[in-house]
Each structure stands twice: as structure tokens, then as C-alpha cells.
C-alpha positions in Angstrom: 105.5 -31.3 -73.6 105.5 -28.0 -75.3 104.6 -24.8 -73.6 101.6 -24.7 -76.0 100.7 -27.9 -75.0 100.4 -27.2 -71.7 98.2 -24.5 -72.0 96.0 -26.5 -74.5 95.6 -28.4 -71.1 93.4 -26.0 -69.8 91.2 -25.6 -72.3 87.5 -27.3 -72.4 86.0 -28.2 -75.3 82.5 -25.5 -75.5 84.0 -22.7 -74.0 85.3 -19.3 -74.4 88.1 -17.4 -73.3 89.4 -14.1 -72.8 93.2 -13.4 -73.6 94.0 -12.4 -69.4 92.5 -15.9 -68.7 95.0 -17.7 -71.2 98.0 -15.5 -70.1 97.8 -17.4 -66.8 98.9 -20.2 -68.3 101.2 -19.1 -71.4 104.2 -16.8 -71.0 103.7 -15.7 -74.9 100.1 -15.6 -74.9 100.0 -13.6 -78.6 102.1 -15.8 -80.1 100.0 -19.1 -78.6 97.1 -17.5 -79.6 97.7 -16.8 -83.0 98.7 -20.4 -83.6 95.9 -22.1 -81.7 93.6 -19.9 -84.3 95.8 -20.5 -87.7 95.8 -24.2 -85.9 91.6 -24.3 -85.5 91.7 -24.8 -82.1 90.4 -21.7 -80.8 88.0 -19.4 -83.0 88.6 -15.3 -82.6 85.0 -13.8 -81.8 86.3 -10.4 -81.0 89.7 -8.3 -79.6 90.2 -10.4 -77.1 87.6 -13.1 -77.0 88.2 -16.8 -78.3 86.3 -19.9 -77.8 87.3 -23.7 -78.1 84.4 -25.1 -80.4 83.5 -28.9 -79.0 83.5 -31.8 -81.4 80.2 -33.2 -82.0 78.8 -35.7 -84.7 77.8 -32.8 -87.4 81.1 -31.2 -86.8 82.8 -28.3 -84.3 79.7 -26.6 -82.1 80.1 -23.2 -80.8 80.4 -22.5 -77.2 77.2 -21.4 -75.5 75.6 -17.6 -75.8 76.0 -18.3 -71.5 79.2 -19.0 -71.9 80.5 -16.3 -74.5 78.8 -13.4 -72.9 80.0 -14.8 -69.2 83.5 -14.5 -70.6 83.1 -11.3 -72.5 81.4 -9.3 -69.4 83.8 -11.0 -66.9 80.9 -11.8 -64.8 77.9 -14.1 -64.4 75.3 -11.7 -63.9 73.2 -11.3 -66.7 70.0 -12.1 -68.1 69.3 -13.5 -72.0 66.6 -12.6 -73.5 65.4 -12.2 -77.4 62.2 -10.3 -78.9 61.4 -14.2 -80.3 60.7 -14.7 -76.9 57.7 -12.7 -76.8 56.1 -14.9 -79.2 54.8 -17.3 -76.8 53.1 -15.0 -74.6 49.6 -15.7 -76.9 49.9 -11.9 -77.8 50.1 -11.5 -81.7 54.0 -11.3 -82.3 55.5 -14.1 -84.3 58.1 -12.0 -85.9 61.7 -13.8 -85.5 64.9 -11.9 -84.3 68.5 -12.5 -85.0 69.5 -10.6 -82.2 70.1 -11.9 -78.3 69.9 -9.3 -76.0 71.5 -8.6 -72.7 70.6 -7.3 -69.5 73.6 -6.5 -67.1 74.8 -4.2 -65.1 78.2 -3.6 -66.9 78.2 -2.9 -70.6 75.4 -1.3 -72.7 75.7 -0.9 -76.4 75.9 -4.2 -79.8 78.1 -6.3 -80.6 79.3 -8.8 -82.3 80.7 -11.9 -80.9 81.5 -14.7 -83.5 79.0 -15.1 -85.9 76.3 -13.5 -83.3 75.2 -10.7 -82.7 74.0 -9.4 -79.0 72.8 -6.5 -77.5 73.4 -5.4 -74.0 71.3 -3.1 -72.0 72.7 -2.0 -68.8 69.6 -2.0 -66.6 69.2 -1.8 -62.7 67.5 -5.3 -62.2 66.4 -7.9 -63.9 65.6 -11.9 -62.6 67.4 -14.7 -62.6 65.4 -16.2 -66.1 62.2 -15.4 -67.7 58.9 -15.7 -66.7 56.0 -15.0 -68.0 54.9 -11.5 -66.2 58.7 -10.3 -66.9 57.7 -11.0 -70.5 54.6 -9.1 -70.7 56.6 -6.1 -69.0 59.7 -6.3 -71.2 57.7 -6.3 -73.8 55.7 -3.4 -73.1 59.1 -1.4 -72.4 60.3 -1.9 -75.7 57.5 -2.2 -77.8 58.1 0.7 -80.3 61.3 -1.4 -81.6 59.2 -4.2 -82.9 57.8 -4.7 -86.1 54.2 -5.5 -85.0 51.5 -3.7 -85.4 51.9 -1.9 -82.0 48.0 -1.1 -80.8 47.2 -4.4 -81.9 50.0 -5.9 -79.3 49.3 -3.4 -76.7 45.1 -4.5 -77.0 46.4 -8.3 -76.4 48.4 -7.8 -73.7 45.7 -6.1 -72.1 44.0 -8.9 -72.5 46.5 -11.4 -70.9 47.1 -8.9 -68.0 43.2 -9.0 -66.7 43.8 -12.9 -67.0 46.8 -13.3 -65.3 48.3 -13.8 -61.6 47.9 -10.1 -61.0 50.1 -10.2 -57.9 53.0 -11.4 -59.6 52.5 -9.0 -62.7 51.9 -6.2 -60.3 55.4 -7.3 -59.0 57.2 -7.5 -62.0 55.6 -4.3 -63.2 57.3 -2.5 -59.9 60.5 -4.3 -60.5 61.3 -3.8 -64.5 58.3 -1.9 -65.8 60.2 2.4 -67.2 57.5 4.8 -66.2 55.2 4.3 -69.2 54.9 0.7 -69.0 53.8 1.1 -65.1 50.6 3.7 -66.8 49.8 1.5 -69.0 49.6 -2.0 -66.7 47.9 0.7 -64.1 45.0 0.7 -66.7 45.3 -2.6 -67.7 44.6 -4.3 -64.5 42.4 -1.6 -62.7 38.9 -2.9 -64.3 40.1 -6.3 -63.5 40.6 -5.3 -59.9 37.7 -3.4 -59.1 35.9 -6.5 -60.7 37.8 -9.4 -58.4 36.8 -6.6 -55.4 
């Protein structure tokens, strides 16, 4: 068996790679890699980052977004998220986004990785995976970057926040909401409040 062989051995199909994993197993890790590119094997998505597409019916698949940004942070950490997301929150946005974005607490800053584009924003906390009230927040945080029709938004979401579990909004307001956000979920759910008293 050839040296490049044997590191092909360690390689699962849907997965990505950074070039100090590979060198663990290859004592000319440039010279493997450029071949298991030229080759097809491995596809370059930035300095330093490959993944092993899987086979599937309708040709090679890419590895996961999880998987790619997992290698290219070094860490599991992080939370995906996309503006598209915001579109089933009932709240008037139905733009779509070609952009992923990330929340961790290493790298901040876009980038390319393949034939995607993400964003990462380095921020303090985040959850484990969306829900509905981290939504609402996140979308209030960065609602001056979408293309909407912001006061239209803002009215909605008002709207959803008087009619939803106020604890757990409150909560998620505390957790992820930047200072604006908080003053405007303060006004949002005060009627509510002194109604439900």
C-alpha cells in the first residue's frame, strides 16, 4: 500500500479537513494533498481547508456547513444561523439570503469556504440551536442589515412578543438581546404585562 493510500484510509466520505489533521497521517502532507485534489478526491475550500465530497445518486455531495465550519474554527462551539431563518417567525420578512452566518467565540469577520459563503460573529453567548424567542431577538439585533421595510418588521414583532411565552423571551432578551434590542422588547412587552397583571 502506498503512503497515499494509507492516509486515504482515514478519510470519511462527507467531511472536511484541515491540513494539521492530515499531516498526522502523511509525512509529505503538500505533496498528498495536491494529488488527492488534481486526483478529485479532496476539494480545496480555502488555505488550508479540504473536504472529501460523499458519493451519492446525483453525484459527489459537499460535506456539511457543521462539518466545514467545525473544521475551519477547530472547535465545535458554534451556532448557524441565516437571515432566511427569520422568515418563519409570521413577521413580514420573506427575503432569501445566500449567506450562513456564525456565532462563536473565535473568529469574527466573511469568508469563503467552497462555494459558500459564511459569516462569523464572535459573540459572548449564544444557545445550543434556534428557537423561536432567540429569533425574534437576533432579529431585532440586526435588523438595520435587512432589506425589509424595517418599521414594518419592528410593528410585527411587537406583535408576536405580546403573544408569546414572555418568560422565555424575557430570557432570551437578557441573554442575546445588545442594548437597543433590550429598550425595544422593554416596550414591547410592558402593555402586555401590566395587562396579564
Amino acid at each position: 500500500m502506498t503512503k497515499l493510500e494509507a492516509l486515504k484510509k482515514h478519510l470519511k466520505p462527507g467531511h472536511a479537513y484541515r491540513r494539521a489533521d492530515l499531516a498526522r497521517w502523511s509525512t509529505s502532507v503538500d505533496r498528498h494533498l495536491k494529488e488527492l485534489v488534481e486526483s478529485g478526491t479532496l476539494k480545496k475550500l480555502s488555505g488550508g481547508l479540504y473536504a472529501y465530497p460523499k458519493e451519492t445518486a446525483f453525484g459527489p455531495a459537499p460535506a456539511s456547513d457543521k462539518d466545514v465550519v467545525s473544521a475551519f474554527l477547530k472547535d465545535d462551539t458554534f451556532l448557524l444561523a441565516s437571515p432566511n431563518a427569520y422568515n418563519g417567525l409570521g413577521v413580514g420578512t420573506t427575503q432569501l439570503y445566500d449567506k450562513t452566518v456564525v456565532y462563536n467565540h473565535k473568529r469574527h469577520g466573511e469568508f469563503q469556504l467552497g462555494n459558500r459563503k459564511f459569516a462569523f460573529r464572535v459573540k459572548p453567548r449564544f444557545p445550543k440551536s434556534l428557537t423561536r424567542e432567540f429569533l425574534l431577538v437576533d432579529l431585532v439585533n440586526n435588523v438595520d442589515q435587512l432589506a425589509e421595510a424595517k418599521e414594518e418588521v419592528l410593528k410585527r414583532v411587537e406583535q408576536r412578543a405580546a403573544s408569546s411565552d414572555r418568560r422565555r423571551l424575557r430570557r432570551a432578551v437578557r441573554e442575546y438581546g445588545n442594548e437597543r434590542t433590550k429598550k425595544f422588547f422593554d416596550r414591547a412587552l410592558r402593555p402586555s404585562e401590566l395587562r396579564a397583571a
